[in-house]
C-alpha positions in Angstrom: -27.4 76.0 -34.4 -24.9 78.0 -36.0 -21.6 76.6 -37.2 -18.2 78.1 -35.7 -16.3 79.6 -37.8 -13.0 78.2 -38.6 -10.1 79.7 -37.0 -7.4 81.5 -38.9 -3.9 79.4 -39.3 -0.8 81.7 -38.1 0.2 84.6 -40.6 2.6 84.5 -42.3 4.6 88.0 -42.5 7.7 89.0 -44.3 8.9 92.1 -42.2 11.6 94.8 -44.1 13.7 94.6 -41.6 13.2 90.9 -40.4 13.6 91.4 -37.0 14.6 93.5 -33.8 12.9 94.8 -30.9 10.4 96.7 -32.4 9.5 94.1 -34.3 9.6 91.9 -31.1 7.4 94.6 -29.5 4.4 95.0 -32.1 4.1 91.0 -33.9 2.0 88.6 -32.0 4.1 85.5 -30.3 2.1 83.2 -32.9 2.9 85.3 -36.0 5.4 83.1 -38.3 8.3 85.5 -39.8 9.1 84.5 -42.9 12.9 85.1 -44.7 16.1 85.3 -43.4 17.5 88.0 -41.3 19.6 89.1 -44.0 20.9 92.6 -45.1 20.2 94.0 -47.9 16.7 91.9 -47.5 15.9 89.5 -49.9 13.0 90.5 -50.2 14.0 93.7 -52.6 15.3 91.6 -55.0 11.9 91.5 -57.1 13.1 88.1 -58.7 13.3 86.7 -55.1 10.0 88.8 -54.3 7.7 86.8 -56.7 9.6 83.4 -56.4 8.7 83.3 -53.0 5.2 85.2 -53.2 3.2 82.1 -52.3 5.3 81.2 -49.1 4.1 84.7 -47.5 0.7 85.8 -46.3 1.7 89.9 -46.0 4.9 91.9 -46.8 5.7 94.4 -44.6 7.9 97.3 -45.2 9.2 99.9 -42.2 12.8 100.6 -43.4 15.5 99.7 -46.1 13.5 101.4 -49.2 16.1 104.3 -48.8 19.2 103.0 -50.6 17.1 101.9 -53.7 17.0 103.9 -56.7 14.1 105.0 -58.3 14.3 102.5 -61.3 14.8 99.5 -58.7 11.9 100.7 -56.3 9.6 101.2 -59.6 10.5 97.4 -60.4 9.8 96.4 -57.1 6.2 97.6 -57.2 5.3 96.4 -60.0 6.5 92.7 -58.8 4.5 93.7 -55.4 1.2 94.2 -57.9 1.8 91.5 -60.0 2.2 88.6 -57.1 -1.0 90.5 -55.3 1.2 90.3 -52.0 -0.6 92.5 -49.8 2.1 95.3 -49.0 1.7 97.1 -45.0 3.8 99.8 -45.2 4.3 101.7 -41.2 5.9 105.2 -41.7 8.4 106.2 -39.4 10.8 108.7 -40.9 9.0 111.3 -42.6 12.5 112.9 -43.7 15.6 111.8 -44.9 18.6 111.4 -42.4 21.4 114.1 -42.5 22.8 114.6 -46.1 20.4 112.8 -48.2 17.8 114.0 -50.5 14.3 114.7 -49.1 13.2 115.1 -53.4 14.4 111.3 -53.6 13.3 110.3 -50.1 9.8 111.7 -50.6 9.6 109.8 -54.3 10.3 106.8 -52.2 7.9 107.2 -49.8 5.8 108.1 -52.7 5.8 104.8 -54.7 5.7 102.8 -51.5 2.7 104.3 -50.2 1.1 104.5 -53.7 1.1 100.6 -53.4 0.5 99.8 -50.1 -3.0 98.4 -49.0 -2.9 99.9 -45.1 -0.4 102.2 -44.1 0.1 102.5 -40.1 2.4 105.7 -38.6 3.0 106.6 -34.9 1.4 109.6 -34.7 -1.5 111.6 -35.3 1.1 114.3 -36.7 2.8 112.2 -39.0 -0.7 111.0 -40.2 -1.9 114.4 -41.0 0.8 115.0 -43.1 0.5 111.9 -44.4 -2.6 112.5 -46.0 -1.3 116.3 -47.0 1.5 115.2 -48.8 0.6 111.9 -50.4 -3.2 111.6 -50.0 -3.2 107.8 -48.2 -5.2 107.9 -44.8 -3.0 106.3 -42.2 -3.5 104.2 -39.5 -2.0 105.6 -35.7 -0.5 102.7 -33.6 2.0 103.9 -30.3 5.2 102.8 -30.6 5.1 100.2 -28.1 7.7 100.1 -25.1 10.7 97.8 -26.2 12.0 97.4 -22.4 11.4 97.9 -18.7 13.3 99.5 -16.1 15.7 97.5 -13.8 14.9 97.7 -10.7 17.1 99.3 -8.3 19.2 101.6 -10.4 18.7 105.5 -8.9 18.8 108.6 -10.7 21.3 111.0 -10.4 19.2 114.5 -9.9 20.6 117.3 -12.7 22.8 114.7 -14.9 22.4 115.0 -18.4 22.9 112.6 -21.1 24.7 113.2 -24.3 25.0 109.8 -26.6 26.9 110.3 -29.4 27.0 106.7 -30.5 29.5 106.4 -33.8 29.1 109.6 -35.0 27.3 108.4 -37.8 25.7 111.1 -40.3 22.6 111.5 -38.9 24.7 113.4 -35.5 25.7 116.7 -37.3 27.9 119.3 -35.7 29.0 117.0 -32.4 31.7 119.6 -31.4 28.7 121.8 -31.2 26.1 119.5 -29.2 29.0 119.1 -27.1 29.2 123.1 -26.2 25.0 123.2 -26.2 24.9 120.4 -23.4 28.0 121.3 -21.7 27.0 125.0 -21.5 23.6 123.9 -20.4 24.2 121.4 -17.9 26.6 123.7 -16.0 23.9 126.7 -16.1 21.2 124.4 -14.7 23.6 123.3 -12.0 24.0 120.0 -13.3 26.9 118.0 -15.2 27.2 116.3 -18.7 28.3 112.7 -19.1 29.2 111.9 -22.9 29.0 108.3 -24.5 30.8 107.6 -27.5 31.1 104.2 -29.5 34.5 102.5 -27.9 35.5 102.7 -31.6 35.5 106.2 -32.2 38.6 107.6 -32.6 38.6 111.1 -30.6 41.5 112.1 -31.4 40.5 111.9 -34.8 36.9 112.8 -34.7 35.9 115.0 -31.6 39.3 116.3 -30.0 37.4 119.1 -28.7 35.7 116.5 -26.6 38.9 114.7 -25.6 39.5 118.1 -24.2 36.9 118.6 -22.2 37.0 115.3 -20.8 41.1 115.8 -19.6 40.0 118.9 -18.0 37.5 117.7 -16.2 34.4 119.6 -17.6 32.3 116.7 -18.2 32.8 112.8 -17.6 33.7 110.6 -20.3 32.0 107.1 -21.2 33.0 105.0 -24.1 30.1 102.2 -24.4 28.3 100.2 -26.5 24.6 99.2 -25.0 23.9 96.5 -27.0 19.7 96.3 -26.6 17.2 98.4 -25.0 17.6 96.9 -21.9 21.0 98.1 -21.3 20.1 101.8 -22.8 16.8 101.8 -20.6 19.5 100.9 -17.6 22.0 103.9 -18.9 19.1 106.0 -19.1 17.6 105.7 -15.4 20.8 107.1 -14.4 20.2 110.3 -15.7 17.7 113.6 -15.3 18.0 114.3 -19.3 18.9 112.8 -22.3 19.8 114.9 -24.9 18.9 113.5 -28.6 21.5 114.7 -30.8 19.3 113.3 -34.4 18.4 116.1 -36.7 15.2 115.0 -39.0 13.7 112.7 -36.6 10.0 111.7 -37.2 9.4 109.1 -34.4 12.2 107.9 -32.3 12.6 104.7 -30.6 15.0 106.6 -27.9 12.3 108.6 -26.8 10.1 105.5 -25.7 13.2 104.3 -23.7 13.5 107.7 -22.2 9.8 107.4 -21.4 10.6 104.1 -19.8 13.1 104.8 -17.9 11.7 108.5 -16.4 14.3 110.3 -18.2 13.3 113.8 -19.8 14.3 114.0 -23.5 15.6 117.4 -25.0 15.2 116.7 -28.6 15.7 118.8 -31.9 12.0 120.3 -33.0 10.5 119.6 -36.6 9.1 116.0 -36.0 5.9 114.5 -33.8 8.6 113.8 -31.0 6.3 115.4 -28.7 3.3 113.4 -29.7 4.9 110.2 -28.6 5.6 111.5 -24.6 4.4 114.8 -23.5 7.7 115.3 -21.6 10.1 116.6 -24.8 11.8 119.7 -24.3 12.7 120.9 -27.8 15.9 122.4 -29.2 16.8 124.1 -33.1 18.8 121.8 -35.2 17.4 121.4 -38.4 19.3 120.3 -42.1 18.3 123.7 -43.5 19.5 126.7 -40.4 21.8 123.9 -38.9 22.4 123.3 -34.8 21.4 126.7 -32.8 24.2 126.0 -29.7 22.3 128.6 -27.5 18.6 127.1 -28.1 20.3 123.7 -27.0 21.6 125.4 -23.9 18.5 126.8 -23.3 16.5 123.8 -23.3 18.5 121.6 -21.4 18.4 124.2 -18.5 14.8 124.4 -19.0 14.5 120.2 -18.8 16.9 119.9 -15.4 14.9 122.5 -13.5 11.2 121.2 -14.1 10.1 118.5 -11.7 11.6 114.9 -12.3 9.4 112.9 -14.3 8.1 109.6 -13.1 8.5 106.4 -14.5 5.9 105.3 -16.8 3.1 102.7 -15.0 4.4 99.2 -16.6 1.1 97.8 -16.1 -0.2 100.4 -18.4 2.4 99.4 -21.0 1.8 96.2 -21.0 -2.0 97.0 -22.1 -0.4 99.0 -24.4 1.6 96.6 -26.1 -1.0 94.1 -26.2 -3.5 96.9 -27.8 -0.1 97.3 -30.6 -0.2 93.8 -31.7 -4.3 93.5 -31.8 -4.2 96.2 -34.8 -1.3 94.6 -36.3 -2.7 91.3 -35.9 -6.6 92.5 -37.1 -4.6 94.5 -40.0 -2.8 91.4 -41.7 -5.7 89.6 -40.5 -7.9 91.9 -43.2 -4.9 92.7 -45.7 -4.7 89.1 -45.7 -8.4 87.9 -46.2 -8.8 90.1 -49.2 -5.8 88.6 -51.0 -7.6 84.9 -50.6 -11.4 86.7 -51.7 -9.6 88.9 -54.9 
């Protein structure tokens, strides 16, 4: 009679960030997250890295690398290999955001992925030039829904979306996405509803916008949806959500459009198409900057294709489960070489 085998104890992981809905989306309920959900992460300070080595089973990196300096990400490495941590590393921005160096942002990625055991990515795009660029074969997992629709809440037929959030610097040229969705909205026979921070002072920042809003051309909303829930519940209201981000890789908005049966109109140049078959792409790229017309173009195009349904939950759900099974199985291996080395 054969003996069992004995079961594995709960992981340990160290996630970079600690926590969030993604990370609620992908970790299984038993996994045991290690570190405080601090920011900066401790766990870039390499001192703190191999102090607390032993306390963790796998590190793993998604975000936060971009702020470090070569020198500091070179000395976090080498800690990485010293302590034998087994480093995951998932890729989800190929490019820098808006105004920061893609020569730095690839050296990152670089070092990072030169060090990693298993690298994961959400696309078979971004895995392809994955391999191109830095030779490392990675691993496609979906990004994973991070909420459901509420029931109840209707569409309104040819509504579009603009979210401008805080302005921050990855929305370049607002004044401009303003015109683009305004002037498309109107030529598909729809309207445009823009929502900016409560913070943001218009007066200041946008006045053009301000404008618009006094005269009636388009309604004003000044929120703050505070988890995917409450965006998924903005988002059923509307026929199209335009996605202002330049240099976006993946994006987490698109699965909530997905969600919620919302079309997306989002700038080409990343695997935003990969992820839901129902992107309608736009120009505005770092290098030729926002093309106004294009944007106008393809939110007309978005509004008069049929209304897309809402994604089978039942599906998703297998989905999700399918996420954490290769995130579990991947620590699971990452894991059992560190105790066999």
């Amino acid at each position: 009679m054969t003996a069992a085998l004995p079961a594995w104890p709960p992981l340990r992981v160290a996630s970079v960030p600690p926590g969030g809905a993604y990370l609620d989306a992908i970790l299984a309920p038993d996994t045991v997250r290690v570190g405080p959900a601090t920011s900066p992460s401790p766990w870039w300070d390499p001192d703190h890295l191999v102090a607390s080595a032993a306390d963790v089973d796998v590190l793993h990196v998604h975000s936060g690398y971009e702020s470090l300096s070569r020198a500091q990400l070179e000395a976090w490495t080498a800690a990485v290999r010293r302590t034998g941590l087994p480093l995951v590393v998932t890729v989800h921005q190929l490019r820098p955001v808006e105004g920061a160096s893609l020569a730095r942002h690839r050296a990152q990625l670089a070092a990072l992925l030169a060090t990693a055991e298993v690298v994961l990515t959400l696309t078979r795009g971004a895995a392809d030039e994955i391999a191109d660029r830095y030779g490392r074969t990675a691993i496609v997992v979906a990004h994973p829904s991070l909420a459901a629709p509420t029931p109840g809440i209707g569409r309104e037929t040819r509504l579009v979306g603009l979210y401008l959030g805080r302005l921050g610097p990855g929305i370049a040229e607002p004044a401009g996405l303003v015109r683009g969705a305004l002037s498309g909205a109107v030529s598909g026979g729809g309207r445009l509803r823009v929502d900016v921070h409560p913070d943001v002072d218009l007066a200041v920042d946008l006045p053009e916008l301000a404008g618009y809003a006094e005269d009636q051309q388009l309604e004003l909303r000044r929120s703050h949806p505070r988890d995917p829930a409450a965006c998924v519940r903005n988002l059923q209201e509307l026929h199209v959500s335009v996605l202002p981000h330049r240099a976006c890789t993946h994006s987490s908005w698109v699965e909530m459009c997905r969600d919620a049966g919302t079309r997306v109109v989002a700038p080409r140049g990343g695997y935003l198409a990969q992820q839901w078959s129902d992107v309608v792409a736009y120009d505005n790229d770092t290098r030729t900057g926002l093309d106004a017309t294009s944007l106008s173009s393809a939110v007309v195009a978005a509004l008069t294709r049929p209304v897309p349904g809402r994604v089978d939950q039942d599906w998703r759900a297998e989905q999700r489960a399918a996420v954490r099974r290769v995130h579990a199985e991947v620590y699971a291996q990452v894991a059992g070489d560190r105790l066999s080395a």
